[in-house]
LUMPA-388586 format. One record per atom (N, C-alpha, C): residue number from 1; residue in three letters; atom name; x, y, z. Coordinates in steps of 0.1 Angstrom, whole numbers, padded with zeros to 4 digits. Atoms other than C-alpha are relative to their C-alpha. Example, Ala and Ser with C-alpha at 12.3 -4.5 7.8 and 13.67 -1.06 7.14 Angstrom:
<recs>
REC_num_residu_atome_east_north_up
REC_1_ala_N_0009_-0012_0000
REC_1_ala_CA_0123_-0045_0078
REC_1_ala_C_0009_0012_0000
REC_2_ser_N_-0009_-0011_0000
REC_2_ser_CA_0137_-0011_0071
REC_2_ser_C_-0008_0011_0008
</recs>
This chain:
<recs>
REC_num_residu_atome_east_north_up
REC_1_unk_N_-0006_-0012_-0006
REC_1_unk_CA_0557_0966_1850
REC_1_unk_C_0014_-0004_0005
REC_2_unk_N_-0016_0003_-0003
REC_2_unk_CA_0597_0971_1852
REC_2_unk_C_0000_-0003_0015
REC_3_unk_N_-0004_-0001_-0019
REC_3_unk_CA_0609_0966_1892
REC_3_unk_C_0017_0005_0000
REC_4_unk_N_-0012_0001_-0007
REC_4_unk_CA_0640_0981_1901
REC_4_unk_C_0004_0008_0014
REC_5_unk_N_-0007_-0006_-0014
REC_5_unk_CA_0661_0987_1934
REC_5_unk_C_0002_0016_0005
REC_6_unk_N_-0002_-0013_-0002
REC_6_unk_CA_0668_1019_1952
REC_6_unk_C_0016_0004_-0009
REC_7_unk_N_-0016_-0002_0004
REC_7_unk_CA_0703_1013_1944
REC_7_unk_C_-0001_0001_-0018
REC_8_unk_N_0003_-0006_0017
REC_8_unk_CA_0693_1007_1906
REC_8_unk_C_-0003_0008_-0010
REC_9_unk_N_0013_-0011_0000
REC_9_unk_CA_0666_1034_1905
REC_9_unk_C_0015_0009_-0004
REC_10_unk_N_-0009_-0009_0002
REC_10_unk_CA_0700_1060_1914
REC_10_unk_C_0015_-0006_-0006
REC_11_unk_N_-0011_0004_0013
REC_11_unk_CA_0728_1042_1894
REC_11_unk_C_-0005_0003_-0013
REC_12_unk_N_0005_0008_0018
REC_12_unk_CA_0706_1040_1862
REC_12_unk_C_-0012_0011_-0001
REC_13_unk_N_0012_-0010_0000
REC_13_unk_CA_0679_1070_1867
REC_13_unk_C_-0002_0006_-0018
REC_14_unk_N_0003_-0003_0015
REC_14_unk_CA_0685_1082_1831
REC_14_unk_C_-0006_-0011_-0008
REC_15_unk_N_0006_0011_0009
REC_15_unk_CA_0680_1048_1816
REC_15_unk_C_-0016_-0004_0002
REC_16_unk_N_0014_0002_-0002
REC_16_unk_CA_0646_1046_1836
REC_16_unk_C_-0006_0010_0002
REC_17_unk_N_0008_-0017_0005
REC_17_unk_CA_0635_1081_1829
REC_17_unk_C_0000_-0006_-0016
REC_18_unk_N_0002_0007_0016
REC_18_unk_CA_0639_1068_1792
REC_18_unk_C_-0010_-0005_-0005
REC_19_unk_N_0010_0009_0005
REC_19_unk_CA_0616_1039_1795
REC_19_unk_C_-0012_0010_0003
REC_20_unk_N_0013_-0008_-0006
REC_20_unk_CA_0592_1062_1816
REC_20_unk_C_-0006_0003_-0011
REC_21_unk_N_0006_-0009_0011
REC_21_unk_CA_0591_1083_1787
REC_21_unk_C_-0005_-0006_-0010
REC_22_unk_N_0001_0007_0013
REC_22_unk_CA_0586_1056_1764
REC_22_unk_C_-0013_-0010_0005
REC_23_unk_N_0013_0006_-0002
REC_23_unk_CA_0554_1048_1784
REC_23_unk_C_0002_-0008_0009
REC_24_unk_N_-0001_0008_-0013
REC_24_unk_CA_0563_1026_1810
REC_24_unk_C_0002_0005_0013
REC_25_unk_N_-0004_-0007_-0013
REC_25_unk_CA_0562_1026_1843
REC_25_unk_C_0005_-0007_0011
REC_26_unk_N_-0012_0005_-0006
REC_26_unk_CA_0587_1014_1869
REC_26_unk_C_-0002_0001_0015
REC_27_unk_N_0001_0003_-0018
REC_27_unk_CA_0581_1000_1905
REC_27_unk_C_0017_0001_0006
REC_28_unk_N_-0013_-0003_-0005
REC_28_unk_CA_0610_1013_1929
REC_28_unk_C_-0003_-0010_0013
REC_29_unk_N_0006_0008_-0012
REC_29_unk_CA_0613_0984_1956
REC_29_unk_C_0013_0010_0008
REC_30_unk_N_-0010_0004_-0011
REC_30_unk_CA_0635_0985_1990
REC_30_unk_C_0001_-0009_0005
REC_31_unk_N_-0004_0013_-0008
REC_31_unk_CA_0648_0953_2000
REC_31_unk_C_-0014_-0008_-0007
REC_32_unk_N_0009_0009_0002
REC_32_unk_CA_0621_0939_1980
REC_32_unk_C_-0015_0008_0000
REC_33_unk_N_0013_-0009_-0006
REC_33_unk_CA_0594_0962_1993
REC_33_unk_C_-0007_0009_-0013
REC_34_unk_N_-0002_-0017_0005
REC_34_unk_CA_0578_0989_1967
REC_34_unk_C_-0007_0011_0008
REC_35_unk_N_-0001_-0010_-0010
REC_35_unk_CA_0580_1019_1979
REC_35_unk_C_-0005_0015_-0010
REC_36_unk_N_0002_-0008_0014
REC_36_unk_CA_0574_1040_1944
REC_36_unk_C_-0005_0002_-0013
REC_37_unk_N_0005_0000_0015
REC_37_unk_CA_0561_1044_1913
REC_37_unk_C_0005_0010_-0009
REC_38_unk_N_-0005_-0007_0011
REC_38_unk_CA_0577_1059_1883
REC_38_unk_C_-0010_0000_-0011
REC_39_unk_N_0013_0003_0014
REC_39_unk_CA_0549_1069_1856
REC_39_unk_C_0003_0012_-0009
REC_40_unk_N_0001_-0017_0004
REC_40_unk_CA_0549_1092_1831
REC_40_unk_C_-0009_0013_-0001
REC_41_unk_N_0006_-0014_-0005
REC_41_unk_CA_0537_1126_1836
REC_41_unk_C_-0019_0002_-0009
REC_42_unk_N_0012_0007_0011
REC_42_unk_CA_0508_1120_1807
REC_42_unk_C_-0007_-0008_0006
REC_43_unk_N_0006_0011_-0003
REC_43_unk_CA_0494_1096_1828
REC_43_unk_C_-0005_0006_0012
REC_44_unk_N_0008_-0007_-0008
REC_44_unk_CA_0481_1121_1855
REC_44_unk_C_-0014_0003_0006
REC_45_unk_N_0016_0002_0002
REC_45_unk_CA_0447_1114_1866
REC_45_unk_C_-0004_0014_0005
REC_46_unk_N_0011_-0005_-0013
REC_46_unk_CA_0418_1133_1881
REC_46_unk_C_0000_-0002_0007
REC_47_unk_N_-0005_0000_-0014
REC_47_unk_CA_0413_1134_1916
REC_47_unk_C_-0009_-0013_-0005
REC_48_unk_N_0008_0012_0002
REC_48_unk_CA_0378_1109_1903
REC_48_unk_C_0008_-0013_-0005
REC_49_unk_N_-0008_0010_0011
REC_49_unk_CA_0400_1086_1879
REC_49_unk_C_0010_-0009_0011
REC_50_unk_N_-0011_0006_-0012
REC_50_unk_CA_0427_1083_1910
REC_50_unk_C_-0010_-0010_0006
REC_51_unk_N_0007_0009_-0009
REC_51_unk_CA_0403_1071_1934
REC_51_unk_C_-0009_-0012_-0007
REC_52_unk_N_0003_0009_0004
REC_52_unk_CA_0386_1050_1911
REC_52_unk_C_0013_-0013_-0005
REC_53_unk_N_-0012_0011_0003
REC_53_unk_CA_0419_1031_1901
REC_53_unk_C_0000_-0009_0019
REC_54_unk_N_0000_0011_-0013
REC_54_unk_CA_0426_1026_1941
REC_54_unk_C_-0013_-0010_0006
REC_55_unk_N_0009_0010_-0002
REC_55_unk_CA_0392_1013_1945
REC_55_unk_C_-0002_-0011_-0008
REC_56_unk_N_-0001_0014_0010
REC_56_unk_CA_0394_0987_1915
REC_56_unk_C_0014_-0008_0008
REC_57_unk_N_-0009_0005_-0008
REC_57_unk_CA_0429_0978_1935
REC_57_unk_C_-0005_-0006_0012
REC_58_unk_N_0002_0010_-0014
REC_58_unk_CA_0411_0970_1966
REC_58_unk_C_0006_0009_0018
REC_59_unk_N_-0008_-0011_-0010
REC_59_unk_CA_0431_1000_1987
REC_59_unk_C_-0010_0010_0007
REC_60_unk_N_0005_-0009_-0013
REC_60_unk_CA_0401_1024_1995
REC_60_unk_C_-0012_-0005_-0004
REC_61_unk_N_0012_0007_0005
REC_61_unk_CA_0366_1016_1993
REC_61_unk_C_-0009_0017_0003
REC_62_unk_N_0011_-0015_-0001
REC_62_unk_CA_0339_1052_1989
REC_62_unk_C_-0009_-0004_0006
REC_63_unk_N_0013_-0001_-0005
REC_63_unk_CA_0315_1063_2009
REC_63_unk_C_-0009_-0005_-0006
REC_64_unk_N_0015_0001_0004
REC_64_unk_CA_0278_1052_2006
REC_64_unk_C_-0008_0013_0001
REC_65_unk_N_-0001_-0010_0003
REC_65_unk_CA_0261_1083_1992
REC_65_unk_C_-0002_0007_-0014
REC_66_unk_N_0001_-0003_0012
REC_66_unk_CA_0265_1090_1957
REC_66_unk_C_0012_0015_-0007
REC_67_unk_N_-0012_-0008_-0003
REC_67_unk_CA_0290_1118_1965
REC_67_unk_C_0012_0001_-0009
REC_68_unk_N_-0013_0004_0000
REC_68_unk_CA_0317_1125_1940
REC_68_unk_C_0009_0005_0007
REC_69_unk_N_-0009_-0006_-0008
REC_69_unk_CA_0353_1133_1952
REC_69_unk_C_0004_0016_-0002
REC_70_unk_N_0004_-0016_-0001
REC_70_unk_CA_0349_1168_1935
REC_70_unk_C_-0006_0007_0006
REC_71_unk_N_0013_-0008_-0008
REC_71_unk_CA_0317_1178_1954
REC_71_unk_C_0008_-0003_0016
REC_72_unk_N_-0003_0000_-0015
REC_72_unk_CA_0335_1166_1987
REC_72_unk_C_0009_0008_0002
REC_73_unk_N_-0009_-0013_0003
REC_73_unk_CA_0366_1191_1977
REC_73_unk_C_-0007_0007_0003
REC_74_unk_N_0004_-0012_0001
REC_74_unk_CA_0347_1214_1971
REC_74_unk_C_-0011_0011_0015
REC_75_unk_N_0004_-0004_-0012
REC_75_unk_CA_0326_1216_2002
REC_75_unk_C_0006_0007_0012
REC_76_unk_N_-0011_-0008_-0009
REC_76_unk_CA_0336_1242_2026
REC_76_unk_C_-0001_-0008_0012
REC_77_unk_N_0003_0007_-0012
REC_77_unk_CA_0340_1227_2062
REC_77_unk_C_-0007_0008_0006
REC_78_unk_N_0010_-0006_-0011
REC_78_unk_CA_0316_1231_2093
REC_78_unk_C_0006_0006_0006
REC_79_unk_N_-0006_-0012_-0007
REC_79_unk_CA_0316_1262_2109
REC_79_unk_C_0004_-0005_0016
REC_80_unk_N_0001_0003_-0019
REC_80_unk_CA_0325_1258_2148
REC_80_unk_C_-0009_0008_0009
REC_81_unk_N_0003_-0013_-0011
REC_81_unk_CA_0303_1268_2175
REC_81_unk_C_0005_0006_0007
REC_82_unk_N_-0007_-0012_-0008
REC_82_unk_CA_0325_1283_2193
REC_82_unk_C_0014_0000_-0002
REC_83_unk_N_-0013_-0001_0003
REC_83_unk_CA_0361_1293_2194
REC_83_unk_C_0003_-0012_0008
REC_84_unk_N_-0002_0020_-0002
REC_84_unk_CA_0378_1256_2202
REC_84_unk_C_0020_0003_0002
REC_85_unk_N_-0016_0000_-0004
REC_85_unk_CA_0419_1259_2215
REC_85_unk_C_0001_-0015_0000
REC_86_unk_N_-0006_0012_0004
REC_86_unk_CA_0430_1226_2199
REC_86_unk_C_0011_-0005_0005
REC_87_unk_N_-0013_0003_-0007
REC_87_unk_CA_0459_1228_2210
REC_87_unk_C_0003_-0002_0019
REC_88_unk_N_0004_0001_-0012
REC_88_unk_CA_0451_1233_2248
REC_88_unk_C_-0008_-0013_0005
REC_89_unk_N_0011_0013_0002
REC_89_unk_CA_0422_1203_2238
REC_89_unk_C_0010_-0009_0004
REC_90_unk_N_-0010_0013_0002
REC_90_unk_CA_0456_1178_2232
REC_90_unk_C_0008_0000_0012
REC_91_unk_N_-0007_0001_-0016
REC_91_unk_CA_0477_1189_2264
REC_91_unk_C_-0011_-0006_0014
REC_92_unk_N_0011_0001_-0006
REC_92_unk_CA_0444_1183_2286
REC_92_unk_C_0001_-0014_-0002
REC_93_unk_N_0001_0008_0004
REC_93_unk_CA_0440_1152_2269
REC_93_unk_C_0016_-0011_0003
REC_94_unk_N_-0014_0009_-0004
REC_94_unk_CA_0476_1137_2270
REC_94_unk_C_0004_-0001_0016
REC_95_unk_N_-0004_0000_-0012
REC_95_unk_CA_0480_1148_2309
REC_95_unk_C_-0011_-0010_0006
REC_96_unk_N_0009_0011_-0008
REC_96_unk_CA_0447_1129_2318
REC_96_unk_C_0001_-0015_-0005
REC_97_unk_N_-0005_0012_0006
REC_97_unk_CA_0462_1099_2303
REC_97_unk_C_-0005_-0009_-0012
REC_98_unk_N_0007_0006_0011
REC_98_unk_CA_0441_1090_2276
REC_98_unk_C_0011_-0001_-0017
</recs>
């Protein structure tokens, strides 16, 4: 996989939109760091396919369960028992010093 700079990335963006297109894909560092990924659009996963990549990487690890990540989308959230001021919850909370 190519690597180039921020500074390279925006001097040279046409020339690595080119390769993109020609199937490669192009790590954008900072100072070394990367920070990005250039892929091409064709190469768009599912939400399944995503998470299975980052878990072969070692980045997230799935629930135990059987669960896929469609069925957990899809699940509406839990109702609240009662009306709940979140926002009142976090002031409460930050004045009592926690």
């Amino acid at each position: 996989m190519k690597s180039a700079t921020i500074t390279e990335a925006k001097n040279g963006l046409s020339a690595l939109i080119d390769r993109v297109r020609a199937g490669e894909s192009i790590v954008i560092t900072d100072r070394g760091i990367p920070v990005a990924v250039l892929e091409p659009a064709t190469r768009l996963m599912e939400p399944e396919e995503r998470l299975a990549k980052l878990e072969r990487g070692g980045i997230v690890r799935r629930p135990k369960g059987g669960r896929s990540i469609r069925e957990l989308l899809d699940t509406p959230p839990a109702k609240l028992l009662a009306e709940v001021d979140v926002v009142a919850m976090v002031i409460e909370e930050r004045e009592s010093g926690w």
